[in-house]
C-alpha positions as CSV (number, residue, x, y, z in Angstrom):
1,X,-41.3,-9.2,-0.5
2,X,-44.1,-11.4,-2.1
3,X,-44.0,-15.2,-1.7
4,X,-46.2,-17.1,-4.0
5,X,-46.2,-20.9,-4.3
6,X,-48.6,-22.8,-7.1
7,X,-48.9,-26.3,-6.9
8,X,-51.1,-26.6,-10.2
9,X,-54.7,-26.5,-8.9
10,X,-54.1,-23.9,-6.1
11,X,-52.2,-20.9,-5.5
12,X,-51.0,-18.7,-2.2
13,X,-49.6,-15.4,-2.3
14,X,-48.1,-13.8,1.5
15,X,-46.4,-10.7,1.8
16,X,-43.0,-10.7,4.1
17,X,-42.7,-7.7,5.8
18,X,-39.9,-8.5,7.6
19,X,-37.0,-9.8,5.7
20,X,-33.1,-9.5,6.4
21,X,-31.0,-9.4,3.1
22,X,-27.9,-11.8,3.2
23,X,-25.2,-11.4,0.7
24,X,-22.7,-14.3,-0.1
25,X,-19.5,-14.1,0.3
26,X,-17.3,-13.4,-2.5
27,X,-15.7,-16.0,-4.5
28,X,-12.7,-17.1,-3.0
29,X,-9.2,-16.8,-5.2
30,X,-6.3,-19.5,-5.0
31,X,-3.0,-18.7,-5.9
32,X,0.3,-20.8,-6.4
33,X,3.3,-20.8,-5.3
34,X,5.2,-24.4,-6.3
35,X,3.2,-26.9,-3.5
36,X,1.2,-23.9,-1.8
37,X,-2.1,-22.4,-2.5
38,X,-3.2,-19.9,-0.6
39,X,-6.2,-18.3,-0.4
40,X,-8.5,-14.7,-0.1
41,X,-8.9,-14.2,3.7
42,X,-12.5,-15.4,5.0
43,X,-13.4,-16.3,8.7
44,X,-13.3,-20.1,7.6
45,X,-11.9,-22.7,5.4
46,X,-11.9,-25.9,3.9
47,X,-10.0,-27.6,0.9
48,X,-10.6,-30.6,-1.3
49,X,-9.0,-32.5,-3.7
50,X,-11.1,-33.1,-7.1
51,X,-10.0,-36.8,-7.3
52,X,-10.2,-37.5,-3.3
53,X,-12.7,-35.3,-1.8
54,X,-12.4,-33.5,1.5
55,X,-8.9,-32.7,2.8
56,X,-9.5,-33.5,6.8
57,X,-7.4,-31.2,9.0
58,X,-6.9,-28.6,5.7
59,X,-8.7,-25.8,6.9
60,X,-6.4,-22.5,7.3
61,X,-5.9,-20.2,4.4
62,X,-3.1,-22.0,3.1
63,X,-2.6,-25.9,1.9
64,X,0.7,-27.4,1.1
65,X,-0.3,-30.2,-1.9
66,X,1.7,-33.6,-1.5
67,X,0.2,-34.5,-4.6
68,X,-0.3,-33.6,-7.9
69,X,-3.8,-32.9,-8.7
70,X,-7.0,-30.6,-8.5
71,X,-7.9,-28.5,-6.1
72,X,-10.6,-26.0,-4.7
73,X,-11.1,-24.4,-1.3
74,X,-14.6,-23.6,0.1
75,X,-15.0,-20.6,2.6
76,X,-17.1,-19.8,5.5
77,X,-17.8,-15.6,6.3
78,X,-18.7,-14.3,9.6
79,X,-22.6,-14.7,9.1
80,X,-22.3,-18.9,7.8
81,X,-22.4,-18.4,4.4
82,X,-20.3,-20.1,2.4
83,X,-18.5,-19.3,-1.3
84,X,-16.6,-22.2,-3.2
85,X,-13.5,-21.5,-5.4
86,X,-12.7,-22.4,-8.7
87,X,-10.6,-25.0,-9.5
88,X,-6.8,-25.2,-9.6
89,X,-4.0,-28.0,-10.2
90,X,-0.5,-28.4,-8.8
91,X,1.9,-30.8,-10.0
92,X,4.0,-31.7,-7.3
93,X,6.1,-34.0,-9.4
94,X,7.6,-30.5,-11.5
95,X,8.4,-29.5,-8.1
96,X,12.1,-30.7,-7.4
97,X,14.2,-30.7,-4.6
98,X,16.1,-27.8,-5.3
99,X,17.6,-27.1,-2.0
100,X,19.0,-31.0,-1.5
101,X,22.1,-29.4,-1.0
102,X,21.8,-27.8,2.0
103,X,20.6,-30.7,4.0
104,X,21.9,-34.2,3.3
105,X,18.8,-36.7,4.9
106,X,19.7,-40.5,5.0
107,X,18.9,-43.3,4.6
108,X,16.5,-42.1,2.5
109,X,13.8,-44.4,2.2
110,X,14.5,-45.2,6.1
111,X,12.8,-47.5,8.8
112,X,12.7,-45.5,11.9
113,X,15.0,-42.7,11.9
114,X,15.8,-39.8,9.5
115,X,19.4,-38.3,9.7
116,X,19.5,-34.1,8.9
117,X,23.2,-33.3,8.2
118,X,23.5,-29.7,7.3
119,X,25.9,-28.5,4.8
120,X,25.3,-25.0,4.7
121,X,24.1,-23.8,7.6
122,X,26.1,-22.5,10.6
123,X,24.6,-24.4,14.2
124,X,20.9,-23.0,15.4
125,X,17.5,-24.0,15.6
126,X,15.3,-25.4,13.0
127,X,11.5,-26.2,12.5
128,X,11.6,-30.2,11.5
129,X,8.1,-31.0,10.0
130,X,6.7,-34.5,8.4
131,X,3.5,-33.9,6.3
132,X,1.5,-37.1,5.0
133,X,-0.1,-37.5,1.6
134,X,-3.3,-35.4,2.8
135,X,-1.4,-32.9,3.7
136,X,-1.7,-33.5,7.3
137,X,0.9,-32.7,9.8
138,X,2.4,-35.3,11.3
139,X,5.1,-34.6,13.0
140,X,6.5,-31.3,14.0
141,X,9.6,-30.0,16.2
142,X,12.4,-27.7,16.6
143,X,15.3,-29.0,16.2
144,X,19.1,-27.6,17.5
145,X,21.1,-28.4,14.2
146,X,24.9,-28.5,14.8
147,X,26.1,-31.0,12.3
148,X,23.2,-32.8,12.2
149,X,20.1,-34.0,14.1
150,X,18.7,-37.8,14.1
151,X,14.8,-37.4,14.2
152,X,13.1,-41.4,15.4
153,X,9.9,-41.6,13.8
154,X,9.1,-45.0,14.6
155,X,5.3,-43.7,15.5
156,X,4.9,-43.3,11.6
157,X,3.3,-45.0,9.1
158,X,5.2,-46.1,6.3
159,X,4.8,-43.8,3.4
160,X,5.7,-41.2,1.3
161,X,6.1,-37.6,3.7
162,X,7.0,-34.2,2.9
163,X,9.8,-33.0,5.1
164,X,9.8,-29.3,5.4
165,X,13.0,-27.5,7.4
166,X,12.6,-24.3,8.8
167,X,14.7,-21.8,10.1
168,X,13.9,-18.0,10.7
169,X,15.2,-16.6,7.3
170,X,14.1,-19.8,4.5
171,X,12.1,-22.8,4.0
172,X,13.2,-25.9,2.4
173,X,11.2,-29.0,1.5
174,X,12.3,-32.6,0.6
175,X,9.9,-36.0,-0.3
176,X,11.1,-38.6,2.2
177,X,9.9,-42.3,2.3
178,X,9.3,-44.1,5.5
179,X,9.7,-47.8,5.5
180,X,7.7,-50.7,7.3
181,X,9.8,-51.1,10.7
């Protein structure tokens, strides 16, 4: 490899010998499902919102979006290098609480404490988690359903929160307002 730098009124040539060749990685791919983007496996990641900048605590393969709005994902291979994606958007709004009836949660907005009641479900244990607006998890716990469960999350800060309920089989999600206590 020849190196040659010319500042205008003097010019230097050196030969490298040594050299090590370092290929970026490839760029990465997002893809969509309702509030999820997921993306091409790398050794690191972090996402970003377009309008807000950095998403802190976002940096697995996958994001949940708690608002609507562009997004992009920048990776890190095994060697450092880094790749950045293209650009995506999610519209949280079109996304609808489809499965509202197989949990009942109230009071809805509420100060403190969030009642589950299932309506579907026999008795067993469910994955109760709060994300906030960044897409940060807040708050996260299994949970014994019977009839229902009364989750205090006084330690919050009022807000709007995704509430996503697991169990082993499905995955339901539900926008929740907490109140000033």
């Amino acid at each position: 490899v020849t190196l040659t730098v010319d500042n205008g009124a003097c010019v230097k040539t050196r030969s490298i010998v040594n050299y090590m060749t370092v290929q970026s990685p490839a760029v990465p791919l997002i893809s969509i499902a309702g509030d999820t983007l997921t993306c091409t496996s790398a050794a690191g990641y972090q996402w970003y919102s377009v309008q807000s900048g950095q998403i802190l605590g976002a940096d697995q393969n996958t994001y949940t979006a708690t608002t609507s709005g562009d997004y992009y994902v920048i990776i890190t291979d095994i060697n450092g290098c880094t790749a950045e994606s293209g650009t995506v958007h999610v519209d949280v709004s079109a996304i609808e609480d489809v499965d509202q009836n197989y949990f009942g949660l109230y009071p809805n907005p509420f100060q403190s404490e969030l009642t589950i009641r299932s309506t579907h479900f026999a008795p067993g244990t469910f994955t109760v988690s709060f994300f906030n607006l960044s897409g940060q998890l807040v708050y996260k716990q299994e949970h014994n359903l019977r009839a229902e469960a009364r989750i205090n999350l006084h330690n919050l800060s009022a807000g709007v929160y995704t509430l996503k309920i697991q169990s082993s089989e499905s995955e339901y999600t539900y926008k929740v307002v907490k109140l000033q206590d």
